[in-house]
C-alpha positions as CSV (number, residue, x, y, z in Angstrom):
1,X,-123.2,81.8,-36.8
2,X,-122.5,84.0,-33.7
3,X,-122.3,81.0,-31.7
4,X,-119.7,79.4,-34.2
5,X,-117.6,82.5,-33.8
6,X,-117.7,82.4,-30.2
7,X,-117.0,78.8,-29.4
8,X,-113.8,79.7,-32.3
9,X,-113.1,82.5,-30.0
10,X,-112.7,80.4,-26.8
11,X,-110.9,77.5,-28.2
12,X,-108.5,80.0,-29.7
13,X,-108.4,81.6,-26.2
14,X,-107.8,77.7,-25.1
15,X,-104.8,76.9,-27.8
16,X,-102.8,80.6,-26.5
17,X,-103.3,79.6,-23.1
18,X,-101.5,76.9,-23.2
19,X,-98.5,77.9,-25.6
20,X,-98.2,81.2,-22.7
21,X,-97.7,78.4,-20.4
22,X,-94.7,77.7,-22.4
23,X,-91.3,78.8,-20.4
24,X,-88.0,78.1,-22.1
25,X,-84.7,78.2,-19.6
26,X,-81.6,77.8,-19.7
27,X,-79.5,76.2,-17.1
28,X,-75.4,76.6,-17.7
29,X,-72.1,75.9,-15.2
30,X,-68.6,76.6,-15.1
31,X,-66.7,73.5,-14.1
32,X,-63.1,74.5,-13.0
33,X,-60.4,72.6,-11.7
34,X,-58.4,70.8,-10.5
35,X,-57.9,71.7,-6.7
36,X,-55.8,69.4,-5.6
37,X,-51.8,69.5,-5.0
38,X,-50.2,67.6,-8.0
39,X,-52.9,68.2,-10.5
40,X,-52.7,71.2,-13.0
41,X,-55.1,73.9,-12.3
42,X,-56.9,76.0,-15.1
43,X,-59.5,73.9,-16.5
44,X,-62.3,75.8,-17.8
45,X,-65.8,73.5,-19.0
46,X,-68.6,75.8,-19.9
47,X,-71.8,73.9,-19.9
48,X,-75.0,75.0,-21.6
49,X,-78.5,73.2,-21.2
50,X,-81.5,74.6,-22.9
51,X,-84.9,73.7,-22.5
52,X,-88.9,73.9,-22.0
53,X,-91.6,73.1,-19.9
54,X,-93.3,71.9,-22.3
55,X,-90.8,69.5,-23.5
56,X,-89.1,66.4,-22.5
57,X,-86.6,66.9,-24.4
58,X,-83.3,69.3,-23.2
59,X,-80.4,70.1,-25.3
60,X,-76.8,69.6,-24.1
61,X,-73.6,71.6,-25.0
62,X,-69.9,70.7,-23.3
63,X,-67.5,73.2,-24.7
64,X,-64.1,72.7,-23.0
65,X,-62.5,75.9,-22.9
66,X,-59.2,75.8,-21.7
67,X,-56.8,78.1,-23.5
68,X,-53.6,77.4,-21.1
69,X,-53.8,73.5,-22.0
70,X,-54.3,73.5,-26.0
71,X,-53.6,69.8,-26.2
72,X,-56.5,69.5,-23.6
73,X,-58.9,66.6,-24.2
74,X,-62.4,65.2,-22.7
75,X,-62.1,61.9,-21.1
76,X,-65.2,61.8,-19.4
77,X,-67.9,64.2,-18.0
78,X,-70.4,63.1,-15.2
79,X,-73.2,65.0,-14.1
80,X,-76.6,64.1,-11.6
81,X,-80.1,65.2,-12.4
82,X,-83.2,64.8,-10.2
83,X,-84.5,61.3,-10.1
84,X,-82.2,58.0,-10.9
85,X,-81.0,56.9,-13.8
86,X,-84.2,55.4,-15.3
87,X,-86.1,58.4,-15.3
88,X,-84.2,59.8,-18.3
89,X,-82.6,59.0,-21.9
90,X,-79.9,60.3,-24.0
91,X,-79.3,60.0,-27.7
92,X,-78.4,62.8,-30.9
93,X,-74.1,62.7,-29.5
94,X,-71.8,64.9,-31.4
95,X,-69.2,63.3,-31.6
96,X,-70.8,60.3,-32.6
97,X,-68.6,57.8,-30.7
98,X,-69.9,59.2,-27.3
99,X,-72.9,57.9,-24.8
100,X,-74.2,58.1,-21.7
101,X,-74.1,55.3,-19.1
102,X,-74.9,54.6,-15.4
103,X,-72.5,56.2,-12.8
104,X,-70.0,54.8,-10.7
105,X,-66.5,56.5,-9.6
106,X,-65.6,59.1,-11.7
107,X,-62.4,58.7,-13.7
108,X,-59.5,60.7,-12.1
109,X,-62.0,62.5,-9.1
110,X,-60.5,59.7,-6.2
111,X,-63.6,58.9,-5.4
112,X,-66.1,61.1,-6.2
113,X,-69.7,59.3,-7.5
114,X,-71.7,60.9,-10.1
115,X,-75.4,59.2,-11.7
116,X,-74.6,59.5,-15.2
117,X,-71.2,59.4,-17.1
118,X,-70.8,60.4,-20.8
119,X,-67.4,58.8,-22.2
120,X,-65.9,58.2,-25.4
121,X,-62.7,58.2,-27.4
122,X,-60.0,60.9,-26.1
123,X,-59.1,63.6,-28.1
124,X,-62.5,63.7,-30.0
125,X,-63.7,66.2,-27.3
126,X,-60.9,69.4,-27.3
127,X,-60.6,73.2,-27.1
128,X,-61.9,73.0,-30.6
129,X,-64.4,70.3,-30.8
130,X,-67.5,70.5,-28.4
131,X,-69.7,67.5,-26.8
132,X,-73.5,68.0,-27.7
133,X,-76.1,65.8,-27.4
134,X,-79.9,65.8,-25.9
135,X,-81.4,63.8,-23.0
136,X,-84.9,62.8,-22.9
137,X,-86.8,62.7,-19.7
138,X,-88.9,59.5,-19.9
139,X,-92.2,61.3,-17.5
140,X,-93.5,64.1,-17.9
141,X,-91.5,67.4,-18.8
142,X,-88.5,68.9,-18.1
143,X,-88.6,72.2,-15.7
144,X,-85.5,73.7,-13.7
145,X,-86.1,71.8,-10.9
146,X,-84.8,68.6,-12.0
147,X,-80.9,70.6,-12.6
148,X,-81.4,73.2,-9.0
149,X,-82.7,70.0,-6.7
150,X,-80.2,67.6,-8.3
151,X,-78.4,65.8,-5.6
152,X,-74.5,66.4,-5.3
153,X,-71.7,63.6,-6.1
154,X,-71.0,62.2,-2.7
155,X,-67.6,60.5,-1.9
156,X,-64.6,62.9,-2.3
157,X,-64.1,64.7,0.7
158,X,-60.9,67.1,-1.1
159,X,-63.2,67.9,-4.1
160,X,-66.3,68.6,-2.2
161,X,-70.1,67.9,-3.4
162,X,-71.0,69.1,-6.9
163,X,-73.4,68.3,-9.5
164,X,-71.3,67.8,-12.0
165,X,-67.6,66.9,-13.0
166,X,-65.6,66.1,-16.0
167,X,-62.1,64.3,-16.6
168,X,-59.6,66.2,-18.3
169,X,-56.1,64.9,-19.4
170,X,-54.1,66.1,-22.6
171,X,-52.6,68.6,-19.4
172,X,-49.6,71.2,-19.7
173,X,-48.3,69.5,-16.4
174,X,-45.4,71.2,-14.2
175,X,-43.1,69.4,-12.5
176,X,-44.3,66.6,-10.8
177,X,-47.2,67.3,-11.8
178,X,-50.0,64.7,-13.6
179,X,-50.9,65.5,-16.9
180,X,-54.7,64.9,-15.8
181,X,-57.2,66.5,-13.5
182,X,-60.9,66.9,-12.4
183,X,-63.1,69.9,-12.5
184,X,-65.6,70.0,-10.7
185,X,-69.3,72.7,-10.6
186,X,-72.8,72.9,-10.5
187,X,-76.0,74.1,-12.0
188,X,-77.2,77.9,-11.9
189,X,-80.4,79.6,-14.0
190,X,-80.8,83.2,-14.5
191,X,-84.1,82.7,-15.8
192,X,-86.5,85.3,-14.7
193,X,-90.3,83.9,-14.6
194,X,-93.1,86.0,-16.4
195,X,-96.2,85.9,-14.8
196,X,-98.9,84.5,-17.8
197,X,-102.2,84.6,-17.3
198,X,-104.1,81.6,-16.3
199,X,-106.3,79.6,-18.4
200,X,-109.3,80.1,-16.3
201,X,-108.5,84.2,-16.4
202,X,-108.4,83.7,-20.2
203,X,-111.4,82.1,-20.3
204,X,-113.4,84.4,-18.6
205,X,-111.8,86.9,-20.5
206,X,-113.0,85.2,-23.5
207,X,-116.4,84.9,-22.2
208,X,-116.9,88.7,-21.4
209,X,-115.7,89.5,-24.3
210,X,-118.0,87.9,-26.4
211,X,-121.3,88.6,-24.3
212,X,-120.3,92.4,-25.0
213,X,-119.9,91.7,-28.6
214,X,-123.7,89.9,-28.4
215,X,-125.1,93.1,-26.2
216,X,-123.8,95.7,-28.4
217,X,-124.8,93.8,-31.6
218,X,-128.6,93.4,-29.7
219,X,-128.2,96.9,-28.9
220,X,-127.8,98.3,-32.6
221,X,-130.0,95.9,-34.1
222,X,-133.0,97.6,-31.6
């Protein structure tokens, strides 16, 4: 019986060891825009990823949030992760009508390149109406590293090198101005690790545990 208890002890010691190894994070970015001479300026895209190491699957919010353009609307937001394209899948889109695809140029950046481009329908993305959706990483799980170490878009010397973008039109546009622009930003984490301990501490944890248990039950029995 004792020996049942122990070996119920350790693999209980076994099952919490793993699950402490559990970190959850969130990564988020502020893409602003747009820059340039000719474009508005104050486009706000609040970006919110939330994840776990123990997961390959991260969840995805969008939420355009720019109170001087009330018409604003989505056209397209492009983003990089570490790896290529491959490596990952997307699916669960709110709105429905929206995916993800390979990169290429990035609508209204000149000529910035991004990996991956989520598009759909204008005006289904707004002030009011947030993108969602999760992406999948086909190997292994997801940590922080694959949003910190993702490469930056590379092509558009005026908008610089960023990690992600997004298209805005739907613009309260001055004179001369286009109605359009590009915001551009890039990953940060304020996570703050918790050291856990190891399996292998656990375990002899566990172990010491239980031969003290056996010694003081020897002990009283004499």
């Amino acid at each position: 019986m004792k020996r049942v208890l122990a070996a119920a002890f350790l693999f209980s010691l076994l099952c919490f060891a793993s699950a402490a190894h559990a970190s959850p994070f969130t990564i988020t970015a502020q893409l602003t825009g747009d820059a340039r001479q000719g474009n508005p300026d104050n486009i706000f895209l609040d970006i919110t990823i939330n994840g776990d190491t123990n997961s390959n699957v991260t969840s995805w919010l969008v939420d355009l949030n720019s109170p001087l353009h009330p018409g604003a609307s989505l056209h397209e937001f492009n983003f990089n992760l570490a790896g290529a394209f491959l490596d990952y899948s997307f699916d669960s889109f709110s709105p429905l009508s929206w995916a993800v695809a390979g990169g290429a140029n990035a609508e209204g950046s000149g000529s910035a390149d991004f990996v991956f481009q989520a598009a759909g329908p204008n005006n289904t993305v707004t002030n009011d109406d947030s993108l969602t959706f999760n992406a999948n990483k086909l190997t292994g799980n997801f940590s922080v590293a694959d949003f910190m170490s993702a490469a930056c878009s590379t092509g558009d010397l005026v908008l610089g090198c960023n990690q992600l973008g997004a298209h805005v039109g739907s613009l309260v546009a001055g004179r001369g101005e286009s109605d359009s622009g590009f915001a551009v930003g890039n990953y940060s984490t304020d996570r703050q690790i918790t050291a856990v301990p190891e399996p292998a501490s656990l375990l002899l944890l566990g172990s010491g545990l239980v031969a003290a248990t056996s010694a003081r039950r020897r002990k009283k029995a004499q």
